[in-house]
N, C-alpha and C positions, 0 to 999 in steps of 0.2 A: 211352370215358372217357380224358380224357387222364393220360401216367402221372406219376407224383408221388415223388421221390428225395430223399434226403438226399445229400449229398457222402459222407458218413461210410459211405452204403450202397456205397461204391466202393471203399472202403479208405483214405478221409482221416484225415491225421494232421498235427493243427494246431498242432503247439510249436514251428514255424519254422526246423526242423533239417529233416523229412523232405521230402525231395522227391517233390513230388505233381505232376510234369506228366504221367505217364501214368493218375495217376488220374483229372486234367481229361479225359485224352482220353478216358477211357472212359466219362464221363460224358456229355460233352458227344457224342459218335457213339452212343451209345443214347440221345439226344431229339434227335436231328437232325429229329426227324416232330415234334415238339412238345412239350410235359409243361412242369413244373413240378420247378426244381434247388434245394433252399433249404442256403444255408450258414451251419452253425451257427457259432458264435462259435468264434475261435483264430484264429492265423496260418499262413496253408495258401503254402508256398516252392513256386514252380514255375520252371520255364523256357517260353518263351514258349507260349501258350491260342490254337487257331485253333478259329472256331464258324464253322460253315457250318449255317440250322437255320430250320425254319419255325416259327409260334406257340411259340415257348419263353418263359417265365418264370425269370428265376434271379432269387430273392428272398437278400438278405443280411440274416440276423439281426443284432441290435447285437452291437457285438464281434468281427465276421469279418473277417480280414484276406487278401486275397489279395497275398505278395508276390514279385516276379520277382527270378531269379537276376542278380549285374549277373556276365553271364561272356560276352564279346563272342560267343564261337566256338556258343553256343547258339542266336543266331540268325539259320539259314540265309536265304544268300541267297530276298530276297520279290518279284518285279515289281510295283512300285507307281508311286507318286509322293514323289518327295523334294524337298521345296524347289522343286515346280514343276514337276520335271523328271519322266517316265516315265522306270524306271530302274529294277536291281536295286539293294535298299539291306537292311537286315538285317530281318527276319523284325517285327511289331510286336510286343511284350508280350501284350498281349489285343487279336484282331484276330476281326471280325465281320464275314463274307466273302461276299457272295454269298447271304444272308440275307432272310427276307421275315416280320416280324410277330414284331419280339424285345422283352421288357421284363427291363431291368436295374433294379432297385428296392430300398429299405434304406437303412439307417445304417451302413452295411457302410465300408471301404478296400480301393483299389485302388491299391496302392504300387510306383513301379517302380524304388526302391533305385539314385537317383537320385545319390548322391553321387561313387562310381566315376566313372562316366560322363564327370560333367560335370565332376573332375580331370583326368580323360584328356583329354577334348575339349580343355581350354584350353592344356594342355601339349605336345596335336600341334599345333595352333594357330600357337604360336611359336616348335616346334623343327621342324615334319614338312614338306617339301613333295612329299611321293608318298606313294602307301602300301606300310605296312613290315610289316604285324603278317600273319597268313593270310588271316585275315576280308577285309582291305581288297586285299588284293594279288590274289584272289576275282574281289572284286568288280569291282577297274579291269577285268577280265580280261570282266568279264561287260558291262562297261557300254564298249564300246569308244569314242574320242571325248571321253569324259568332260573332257580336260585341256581342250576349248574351250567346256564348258558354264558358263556362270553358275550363279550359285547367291546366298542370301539370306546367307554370311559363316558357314554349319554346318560347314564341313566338308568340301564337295563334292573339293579337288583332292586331299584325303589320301585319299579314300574310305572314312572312317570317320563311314558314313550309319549314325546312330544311330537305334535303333527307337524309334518311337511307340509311347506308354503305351496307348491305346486307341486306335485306327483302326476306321471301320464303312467299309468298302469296298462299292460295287455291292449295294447292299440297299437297302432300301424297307421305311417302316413298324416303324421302330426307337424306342424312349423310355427314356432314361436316366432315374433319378430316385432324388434322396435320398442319392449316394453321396458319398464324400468320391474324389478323386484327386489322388493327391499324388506328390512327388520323379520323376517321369517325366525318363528319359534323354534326351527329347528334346520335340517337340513332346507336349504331353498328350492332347488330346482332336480326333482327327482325321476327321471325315465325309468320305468321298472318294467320290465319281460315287455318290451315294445322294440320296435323298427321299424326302419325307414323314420329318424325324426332329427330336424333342420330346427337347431335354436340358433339364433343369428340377430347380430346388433343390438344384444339384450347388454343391460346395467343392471346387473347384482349386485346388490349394497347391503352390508349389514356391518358395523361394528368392530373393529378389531380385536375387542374383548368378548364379544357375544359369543356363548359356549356351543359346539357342534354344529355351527350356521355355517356348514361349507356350500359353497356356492352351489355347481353343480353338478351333478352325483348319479352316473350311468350306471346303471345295474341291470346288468344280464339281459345288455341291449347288443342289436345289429344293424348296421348301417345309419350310421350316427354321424351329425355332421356338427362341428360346434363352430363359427367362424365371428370373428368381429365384437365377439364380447367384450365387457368389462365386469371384472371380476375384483372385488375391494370386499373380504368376510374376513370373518373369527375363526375361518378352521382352513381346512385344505382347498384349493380354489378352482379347478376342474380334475374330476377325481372319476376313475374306470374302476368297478368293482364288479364282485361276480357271485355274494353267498359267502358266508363263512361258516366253516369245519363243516363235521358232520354232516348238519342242512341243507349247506349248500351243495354239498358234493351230492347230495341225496337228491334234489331238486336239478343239478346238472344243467343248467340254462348258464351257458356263455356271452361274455361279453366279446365282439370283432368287429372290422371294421367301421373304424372311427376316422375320423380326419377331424383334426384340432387345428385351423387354422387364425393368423391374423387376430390372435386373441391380448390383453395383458388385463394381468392376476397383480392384485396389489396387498401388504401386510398377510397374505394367506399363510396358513403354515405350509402350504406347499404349493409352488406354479401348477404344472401337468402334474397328477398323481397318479399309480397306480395301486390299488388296495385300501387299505390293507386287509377286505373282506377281499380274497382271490381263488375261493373253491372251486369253482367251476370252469376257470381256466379266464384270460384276458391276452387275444392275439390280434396281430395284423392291424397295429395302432400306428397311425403318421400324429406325429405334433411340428410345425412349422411357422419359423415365421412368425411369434411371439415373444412377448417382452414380461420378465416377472421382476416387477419392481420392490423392492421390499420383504418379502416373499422371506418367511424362515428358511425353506427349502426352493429349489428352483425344481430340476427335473426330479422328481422323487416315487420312489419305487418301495412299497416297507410288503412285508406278508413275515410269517413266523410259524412256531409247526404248530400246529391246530387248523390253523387256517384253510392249507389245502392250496389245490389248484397247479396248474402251466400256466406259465407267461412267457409268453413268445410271440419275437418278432414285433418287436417296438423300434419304431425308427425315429428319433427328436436331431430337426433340423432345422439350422437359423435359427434358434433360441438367443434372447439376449437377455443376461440379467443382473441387475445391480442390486448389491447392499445387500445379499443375501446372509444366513448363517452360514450354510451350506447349500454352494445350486447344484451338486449331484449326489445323492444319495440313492443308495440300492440297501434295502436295510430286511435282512430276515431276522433280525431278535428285535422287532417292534415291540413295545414294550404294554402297548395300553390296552385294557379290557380280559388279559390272562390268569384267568384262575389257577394257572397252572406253574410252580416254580421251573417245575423240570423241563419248561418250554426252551429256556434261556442254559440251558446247560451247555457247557463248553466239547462234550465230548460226544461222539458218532454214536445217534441212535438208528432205532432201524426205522428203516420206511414203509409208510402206513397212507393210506388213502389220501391221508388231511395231512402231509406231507409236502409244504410247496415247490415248485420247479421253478427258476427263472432261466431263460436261453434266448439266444439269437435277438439279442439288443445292440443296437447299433446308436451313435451318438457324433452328429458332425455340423461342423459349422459353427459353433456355440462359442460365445462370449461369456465370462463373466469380470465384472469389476465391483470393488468393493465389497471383498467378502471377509466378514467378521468372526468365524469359528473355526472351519478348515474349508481346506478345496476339495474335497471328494470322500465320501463315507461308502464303502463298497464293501458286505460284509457277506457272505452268503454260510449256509449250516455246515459243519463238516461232512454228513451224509446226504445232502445235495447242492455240493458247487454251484456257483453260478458259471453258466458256459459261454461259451462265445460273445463276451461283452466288448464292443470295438469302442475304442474313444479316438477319436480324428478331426486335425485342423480347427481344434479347439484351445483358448485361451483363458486361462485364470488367473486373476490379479487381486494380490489382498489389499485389503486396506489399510493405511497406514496409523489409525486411530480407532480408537471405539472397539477393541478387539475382545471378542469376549471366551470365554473356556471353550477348548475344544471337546466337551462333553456335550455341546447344545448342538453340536453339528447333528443329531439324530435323537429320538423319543427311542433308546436302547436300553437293554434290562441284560444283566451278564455277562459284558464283555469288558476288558480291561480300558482303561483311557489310555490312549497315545502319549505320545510324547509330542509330537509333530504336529505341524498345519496343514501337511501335504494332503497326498493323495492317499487313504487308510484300504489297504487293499486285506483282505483275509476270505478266504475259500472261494476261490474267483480264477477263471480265465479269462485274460485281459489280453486283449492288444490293443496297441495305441501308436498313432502317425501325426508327427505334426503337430505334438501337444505341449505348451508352454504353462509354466507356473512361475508365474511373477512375484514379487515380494516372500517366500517365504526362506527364510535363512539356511536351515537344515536339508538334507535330502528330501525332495519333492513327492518321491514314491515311500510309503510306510508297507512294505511286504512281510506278513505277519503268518500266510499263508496261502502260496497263490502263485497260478501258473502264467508267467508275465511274455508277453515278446512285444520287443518293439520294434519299430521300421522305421 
């Protein structure tokens, strides 16, 4: 019989003063074989939770609060992935390691006392360019090289690699459900080299200003199911990524079948994302049947050359989305975290490993109203096209107020600004069926360089 604990059986004490991370630990190393952890209601302060654990249940009654210390020096160096990169970066909040057959379930929160964090970040941001504090001074120490890595604009050159709210690392057969997560120092909800994992009826909250808290952030995962969320962050809002440059393509762990259903994404810089870490390849994704409310971007796709990777075979269906800047973007000269001028270069280089590919994208069904930048940003390299991109029995309509530069349609670095609101096509094969563009005055299609048919 498997065994059955209260938290409180371990010495919990929920008024948000005590510190309970050795009572997690004692809790969670007596069910590493499996049981049943249920947390009753109160606010249970820890410093960072590591589960390593087979068949567990930890059920959250209404009312339970797990929340983490924000005290940088709490979380020791962790070997992961940071922004793409394998690296040491700081320890995750609640990190699920090496796991096989876990259920996180409830009306519970999982808080990661996110406001520190994301002061500090924006503060080294624009005064730091090394690191100063122990933690980061550590880390350079651990991550040698680091000053030549890319990174997505977190943080990478200070070394103040802030922890993920939840991370499920190298496990299999994991199901979130019903929880709320919110104020996360950093990325929130992080799947890394895991499958087989069902996050479902979860509420992701953090801020619309809090810096790199994208919601949730699949990485070099398979058979992923995201369904019924609500997504309201500071950065991109469900994002597929796979490794960036060199790294990743070195590490070679793919991201495939996903299915993104019955979701909406609110204020994110992007609804559905792909990239813009895409080395290792991101195939055989459904996204359906979702609403991005607000949302900078709606369906959005960025990678650049360093990057890397194939993307292929994405299918976005029934998407509905209002107020956006731009809800389609396909962007290879993504602008953020490149050390590199010559990434953004206008003219055909050759192709190299970390080279990205996009192909066999398909896009139908899809609404948009009230959009404020342009209606479609579609850009791919001169030496690798984007190929087969179908757009179909799709609607875009702008707004008639509130209109803002058509340079915000996209985070791009070297390319010229349009003229137009339309649709920005440049190094692309497009076909498109049954596509209307509402409100804009000019010709609808901007062909700059690109192989066009329509039907």
């Amino acid at each position: 019989m498997n065994k059955e604990y209260t938290l409180a059986d371990f010495g919990a004490i929920g008024d948000g003063q005590f510190d309970n991370s050795e009572v997690f630990k004692r809790a969670f190393e007596s069910l590493q074989k499996g049981g049943l952890l249920r947390i009753g209601p109160g606010e249970y302060l820890s410093g960072p939770i590591h589960i390593t654990a087979t068949n567990l249940v930890v059920e959250f009654e209404t009312g339970a609060t797990i929340r983490f210390i924000a005290d940088e020096n709490l979380y020791r160096p962790f070997y992961s992935r940071w922004e793409g990169v394998n690296c040491y970066c700081m320890h995750p909040c609640l990190l699920i390691n090496e796991s096989d057959g876990l259920i996180f379930r409830g009306k519970g929160i999982i808080d990661g006392s996110g406001p520190w964090w994301w002061t500090t970040a924006q503060q080294k941001r624009n005064t730091q360019n090394g690191p100063v504090s122990a933690i980061e001074t550590e880390l350079a120490k651990l991550n040698p090289g680091y000053e030549r890595q890319s990174g997505g604009g977190g943080g990478r050159q200070s070394q103040f690699l802030r922890p993920s709210l939840l991370q499920i690392r190298e496990s299999n057969n994991v199901k979130i459900e019903g929880l709320t997560i919110q104020n996360s120092p950093f990325w929130t909800v992080h799947p890394l080299y895991s499958t087989n994992i069902i996050l479902k009826d979860l509420s992701v909250m953090n801020p619309p200003d809090a810096p790199n808290t994208d919601g949730i952030d699949v990485d070099s995962c398979s058979f992923v199911t995201i369904k019924n969320c609500l997504i309201d962050v500071g950065d991109d809002g469900i994002a597929l990524k796979s490794g960036s440059g060199k790294d990743g393509v070195a590490v070679n762990r793919k991201t495939s079948d996903i299915l993104v259903e019955g979701c909406t994404v609110r204020h994110a810089h992007g609804g559905a994302v792909i990239g813009s870490e895409t080395a290792a390849g991101i195939h055989d994704v459904v996204v359906r049947s979702c609403f991005f409310d607000g949302t900078d971007r709606g369906i959005r796709i960025k990678t650049r050359r360093g990057r890397g990777g194939h993307i292929s075979d994405l299918h976005f269906q029934d998407i509905r989305m209002d107020n956006n800047l731009c809800p389609l973007t396909v962007n290879m000269y993504y602008r953020c975290g490149s050390l590199d001028a010559e990434d953004f270069s206008l003219a055909r280089k050759p192709v190299t490993p970390t080279t990205p590919h996009i192909e066999h994208v398909t896009i139908e069904g899809c609404t948009s109203t009230g959009i404020r930048s342009s209606t479609a940003f579609i850009v791919g390299l001169p030496e690798s096209p984007i190929r087969d991109l179908v757009i179909s029995g799709c609607t875009f309509t702008m707004a008639n107020e509130h209109l803002e530069p058509v340079s915000e349609s996209e985070m791009y670095e070297g390319l010229p600004t349009p003229e137009g609101r339309g649709i920005r096509l440049r190094n692309v094969s497009l076909t498109t069926q049954d596509v209307m563009v509402q409100g804009v005055a000019e010709a609808y299609v901007i062909e700059e360089d690109v192989v066009l048919s329509r039907e």
